[in-house]
C-alpha positions in Angstrom: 30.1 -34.6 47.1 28.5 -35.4 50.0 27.8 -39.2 50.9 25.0 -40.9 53.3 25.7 -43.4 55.3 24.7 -45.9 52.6 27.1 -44.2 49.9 24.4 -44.6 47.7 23.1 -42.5 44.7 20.1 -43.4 43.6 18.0 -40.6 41.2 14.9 -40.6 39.2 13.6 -38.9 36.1 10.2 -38.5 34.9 10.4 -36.6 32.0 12.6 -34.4 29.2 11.6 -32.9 26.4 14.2 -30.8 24.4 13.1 -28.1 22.0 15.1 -26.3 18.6 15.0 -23.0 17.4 13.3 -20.3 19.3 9.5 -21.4 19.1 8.4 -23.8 21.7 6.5 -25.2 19.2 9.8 -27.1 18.0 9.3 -29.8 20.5 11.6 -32.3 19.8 10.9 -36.0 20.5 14.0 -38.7 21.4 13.4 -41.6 19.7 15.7 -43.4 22.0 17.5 -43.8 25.1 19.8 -45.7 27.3 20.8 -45.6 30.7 23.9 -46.9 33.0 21.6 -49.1 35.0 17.9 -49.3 35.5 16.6 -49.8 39.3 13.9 -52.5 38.3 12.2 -53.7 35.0 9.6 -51.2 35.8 11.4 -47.9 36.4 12.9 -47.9 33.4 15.0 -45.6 31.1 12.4 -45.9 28.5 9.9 -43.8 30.9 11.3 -40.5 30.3 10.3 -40.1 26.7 7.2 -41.9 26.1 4.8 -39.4 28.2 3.9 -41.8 30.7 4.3 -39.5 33.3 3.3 -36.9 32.3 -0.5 -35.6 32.2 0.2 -33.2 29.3 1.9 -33.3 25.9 5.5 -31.7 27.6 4.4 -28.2 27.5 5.2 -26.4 30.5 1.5 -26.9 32.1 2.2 -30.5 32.2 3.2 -32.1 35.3 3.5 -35.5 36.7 0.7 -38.1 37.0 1.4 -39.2 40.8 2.2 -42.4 39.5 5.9 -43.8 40.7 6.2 -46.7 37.9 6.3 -43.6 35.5 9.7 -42.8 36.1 13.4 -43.9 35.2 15.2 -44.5 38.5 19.0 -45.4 38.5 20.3 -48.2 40.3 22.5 -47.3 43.8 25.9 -45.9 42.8 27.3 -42.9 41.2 27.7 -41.7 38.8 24.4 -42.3 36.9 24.8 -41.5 33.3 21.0 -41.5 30.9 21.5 -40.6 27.4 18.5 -38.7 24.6 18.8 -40.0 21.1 17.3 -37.0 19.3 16.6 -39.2 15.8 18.1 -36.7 13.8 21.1 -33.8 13.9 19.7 -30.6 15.1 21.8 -27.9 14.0 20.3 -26.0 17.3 19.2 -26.7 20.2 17.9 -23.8 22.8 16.1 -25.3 25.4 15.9 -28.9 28.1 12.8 -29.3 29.9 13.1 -31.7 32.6 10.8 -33.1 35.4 13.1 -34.2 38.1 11.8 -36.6 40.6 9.7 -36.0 43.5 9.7 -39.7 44.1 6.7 -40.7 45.8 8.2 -43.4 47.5 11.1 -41.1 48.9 13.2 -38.5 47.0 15.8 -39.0 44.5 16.0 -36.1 42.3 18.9 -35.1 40.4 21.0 -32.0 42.2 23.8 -31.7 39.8 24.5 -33.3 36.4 27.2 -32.6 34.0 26.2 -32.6 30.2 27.5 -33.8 27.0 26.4 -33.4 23.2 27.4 -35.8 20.4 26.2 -35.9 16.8 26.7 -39.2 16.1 26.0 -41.6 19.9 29.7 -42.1 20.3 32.2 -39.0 20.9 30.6 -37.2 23.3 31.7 -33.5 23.8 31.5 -31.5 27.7 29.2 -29.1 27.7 28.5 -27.8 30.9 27.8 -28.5 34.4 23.6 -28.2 35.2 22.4 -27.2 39.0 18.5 -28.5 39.4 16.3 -27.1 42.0 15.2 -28.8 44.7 11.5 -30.1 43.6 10.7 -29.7 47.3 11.2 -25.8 46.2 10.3 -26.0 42.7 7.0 -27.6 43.6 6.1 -30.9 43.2 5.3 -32.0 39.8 6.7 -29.1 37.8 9.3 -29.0 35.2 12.4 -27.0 34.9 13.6 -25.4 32.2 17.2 -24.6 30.8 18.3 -22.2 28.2 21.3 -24.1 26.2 22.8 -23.1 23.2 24.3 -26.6 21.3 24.6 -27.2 18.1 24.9 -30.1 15.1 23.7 -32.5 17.8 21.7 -36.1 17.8 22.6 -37.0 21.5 22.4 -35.8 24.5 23.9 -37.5 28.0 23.3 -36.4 31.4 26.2 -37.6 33.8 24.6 -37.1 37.1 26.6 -36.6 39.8 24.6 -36.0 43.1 21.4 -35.9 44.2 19.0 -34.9 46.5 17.8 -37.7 49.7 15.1 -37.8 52.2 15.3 -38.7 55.4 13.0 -40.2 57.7 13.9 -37.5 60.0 12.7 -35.0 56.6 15.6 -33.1 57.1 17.4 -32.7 52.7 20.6 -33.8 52.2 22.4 -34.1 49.2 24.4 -37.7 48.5 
């Protein structure tokens, strides 16, 4: 990994929705989630599964509202861990949704992130390792999907460990 001159990590999610079975109508809805550390009171954890912002229900139409305090951002430091409690065990799970930030104020979106499943919040299992596009690329505002395959889960953890960072000179590098 890669390090500004700050040695700083800072990322941001807006939104994840996670989805079981086949159908996309299977939207599944965390109930919880935590986070290593929260930037601010504002840009909180919470903010990446109540819909704030979002302008749609999750579905992939939906894209971000523009609006910066509708995001989780992670305080400076790696790594950044955020964990999804699902409310239930899902014997499958098929696909993540995610809307990596575009930060308005700067960008901090996730580049890579390892992920871990648990069924009961405490012994987490490795997964696998998750690449996210640039949102520069991706377009601004758009969600990403991922085709997984877990199963018997209630949790799910992102362990991020790098990001992308703008410059002033607007050249990407990844911290």
């Amino acid at each position: 990994m890669t390090s500004n001159s700050r040695g700083l990590l800072t990322v941001a999610i807006i939104g994840v929705v996670i989805m079981a079975g086949v159908a996309s109508a299977d939207l599944i809805t965390p109930t919880g989630v935590t986070a290593s550390s929260e930037f601010n009171a504002t840009l909180t954890a919470a903010k990446t599964i109540d819909g704030s912002g979002l302008t749609g229900d999750g579905s992939a139409g939906s894209t971000v509202d523009a609006v910066q305090d509708n995001e989780w951002w992670a305080s400076a430091g790696a790594p950044q861990s955020i964990t999804f409690d699902l409310g239930a065990v899902y014997a499958e799970v098929t696909k993540m949704r995610v809307w990596n930030s575009q930060s308005f104020a700067g960008d901090y979106a996730i580049l890579t992130a390892d992920i871990y499943t648990s069924s009961n919040g405490v012994d987490f299992t490795f997964e696998e390792a998750l690449s996210f596009t640039d949102p520069a690329i991706l377009g601004v505002g758009l969600s990403e999907d991922f085709a997984v395959n877990y199963s018997g889960i209630s949790h799910i953890k992102f362990d991020i460990m790098s990001g992308y960072q703008l410059y002033l000179s607007r050249d990407r590098r990844t911290v």
